[in-house]
C-alpha positions, 0 to 999 in steps of 0.5 A: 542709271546706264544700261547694263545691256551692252555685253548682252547686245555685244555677244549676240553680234558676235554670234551673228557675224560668226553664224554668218560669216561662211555666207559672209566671206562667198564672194559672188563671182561677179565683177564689182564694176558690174554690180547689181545690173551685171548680175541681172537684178532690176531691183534699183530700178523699181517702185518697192516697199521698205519696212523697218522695226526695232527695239531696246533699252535706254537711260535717261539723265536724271532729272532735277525738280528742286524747288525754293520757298525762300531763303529760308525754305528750300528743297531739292529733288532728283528724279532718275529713271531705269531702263527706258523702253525704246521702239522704232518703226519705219515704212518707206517707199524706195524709188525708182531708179535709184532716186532715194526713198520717202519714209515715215519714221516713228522712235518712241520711249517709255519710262519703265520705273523711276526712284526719286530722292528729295531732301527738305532744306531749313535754316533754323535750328531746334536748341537744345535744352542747354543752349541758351539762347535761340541759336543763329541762322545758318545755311541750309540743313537737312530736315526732312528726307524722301525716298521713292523707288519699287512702288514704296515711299519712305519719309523721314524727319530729324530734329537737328540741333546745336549747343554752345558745347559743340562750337568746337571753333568757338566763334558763336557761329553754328556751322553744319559740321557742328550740327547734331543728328540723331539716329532715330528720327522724329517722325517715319513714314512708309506708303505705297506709291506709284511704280511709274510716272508714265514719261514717254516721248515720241516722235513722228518723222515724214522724209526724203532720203537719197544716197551718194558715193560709190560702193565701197564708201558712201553715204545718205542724206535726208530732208523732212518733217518732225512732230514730237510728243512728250507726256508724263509727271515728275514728282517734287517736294514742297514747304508748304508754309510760310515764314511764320510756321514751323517747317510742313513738307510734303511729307507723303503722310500730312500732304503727299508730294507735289506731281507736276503733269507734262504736257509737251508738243513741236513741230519742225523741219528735221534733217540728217547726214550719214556715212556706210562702209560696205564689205562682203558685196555689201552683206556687212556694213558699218554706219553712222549718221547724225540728226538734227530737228528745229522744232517750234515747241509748246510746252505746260505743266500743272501741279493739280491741286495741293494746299498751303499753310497760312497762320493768321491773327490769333494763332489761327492755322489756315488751310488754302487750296492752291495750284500752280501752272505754267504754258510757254512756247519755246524754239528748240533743236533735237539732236541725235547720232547713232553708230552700228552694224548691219549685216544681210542675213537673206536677200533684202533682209537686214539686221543691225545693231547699234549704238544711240544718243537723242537729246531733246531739248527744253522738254520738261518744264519744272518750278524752280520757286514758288510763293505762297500767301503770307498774309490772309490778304493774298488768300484767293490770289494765284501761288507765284512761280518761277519756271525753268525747262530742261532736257530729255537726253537718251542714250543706249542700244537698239537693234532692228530688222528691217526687209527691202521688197 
């Protein structure tokens, strides 16, 4: 989900810039060759403090938690977030005549609620009474559905079925628009659930910045270090069976679905380029910049504890506690742009609004297969799985005051 923030963000600039522009437009009746030393002010040419702290809301692309048992099993999931909460803060240490500035910089998101949606995926049909013989296989339908969303869970599972009086091309083949729902479903679940999976990523930036160009047209560069920290859960679905049973899910009721911890940390050189463009003496300045980090990253992930469904000899029905997990270090890049507005409103006090994206990569680490035991031999040996990472990509506003000393 976007942010719908934008106009709100946009009307409370326009009704800065117009309270300021009186100020704005007064010019200083100085020479622009002379700057700040025709004037008197020593202020570039002294050890001062820099202090920076914002806020706003982000939107996070959504994430995909599908998961495959076979080619028989499989279910997808899709995890989409509201709002996230953004906050920045910086203290810097500006240097002497004019020879740039050492900051720490600190940007931090947090989920504000999620909705997720999951469908579980079988390619076997219940006949009905008239259709003869079992019907074939066929590609994958639609069993059972899973909503999340506003701290309620709802589940739902439908019998599909096929008749031969429905094979409305006559090739004996069941294809899925000749497939019957019915209206009611077969089993209906509704519970409370989680109002949040507590996602948040953060992360912690030591540099250098110095400043180039003249004084209408310049930019900025800076040099450092980063250390990124991501923590949350990501909910997914299950078949919890194996071939030999008919369809269980994780259906919220007999087994509630799969909640895979996050657990990611990196460390790496950072570095960025930017450009500003003064006017009014520098009261109002347009500005961009662009960010990238190298980051040596290790990410983990563990399902907690669930069970699988084994039948035996005998028809028996087994139950086997089961967890899956997976540890994996990774070379990564973060990258991030932002584009805004920063006006002066007193001497040294500046506000500024702004447009920003930050794609960290390879954040989340998520199955995308898992196997469980098939036979009563493999009970007591590890559930296998495949794993797969993916991005944490944001995008929306923020806007910051920020006071140079």
């Amino acid at each position: 989900m976007k942010t719908n923030r934008l106009p709100v963000y946009a009307i409370f600039l326009l009704c800065v810039l117009a309270g300021f522009a009186p100020f704005l437009m007064a010019q200083d009746p100085v020479d622009e060759a002379g700057g700040e030393e025709a004037q008197g002010q020593p202020d570039t040419r002294k050890f001062a403090l820099f202090l920076e702290a914002g806020g706003g809301a982000m939107s996070l692309d959504n994430i995909e938690a599908s998961i495959r048992n076979s080619a028989n099993f499989s279910s997808t999931t899709v995890v989409s977030f509201s709002d996230f909460d953004y906050g920045q803060a910086t203290i810097g240490w500006q240097l002497p005549h004019d020879k740039g500035r050492f900051e720490a910089v600190y940007n931090g998101h947090r989920e504000d609620k999620y909705f997720m949606s999951a469908r579980g995926l079988w390619a076997q049909l219940e006949p009905d009474s008239d259709a003869g013989d079992e019907p074939e296989r066929l590609p994958m339908i639609p069993w059972w559905t899973m909503e999340i969303g506003n701290g309620t869970l709802r589940s739902e599972m439908f019998l599909p079925s096929w008749s031969t009086d429905r094979d409305t091309d006559g090739d004996g083949v069941v294809d899925l628009n000749e497939v019957f729902f019915p209206e009611m479903p077969a089993v209906a679940i509704e519970k409370p659930a989680h109002t949040d999976m507590q996602n948040s990523v953060q992360t912690y930036d030591v540099q250098y910045r110095r400043w180039f160009g003249g004084r209408r047209y310049g930019g900025s560069w800076s040099a450092g270090l980063r250390y990124l920290e991501y923590g949350g859960n990501i909910p997914a679905t299950f078949w919890i069976q194996n071939e030999a049973i008919a369809g269980v899910w994780t259906n919220g009721g007999f087994q509630n679905p799969l909640i895979f911890t996050q657990e990611t940390t990196g460390f790496g050189p950072t570095t960025s380029l930017g450009f500003e463009i003064n006017y009014f003496r520098d009261r109002l300045q347009f500005f961009g910049e662009g960010r990238l980090a190298f980051l040596i990253q290790t990410m983990k992930t563990d399902s907690g504890n669930f069970f699988a469904l084994l039948q035996a000899e005998g028809n028996a029905l087994l139950s086997i506690p089961a967890n899956v997990s997976s540890e994996f270090d990774k070379d990564v890049w973060n990258v991030g742009a932002e584009v805004g507005a920063r006006v002066q409103l007193l001497s040294g006090l500046f506000f500024e609004v702004a447009y920003t994206i930050n794609a960290y990569h390879d954040t989340v680490l998520l199955p995308t297969q898992l196997t469980i035991p098939d036979v009563p031999a493999r009970i007591g040996q590890p559930v296998g799985g495949v794993f797969r990472s993916q991005d944490l990509a944001y995008d929306g506003l923020r806007s910051s005051l920020s006071f140079q000393f």
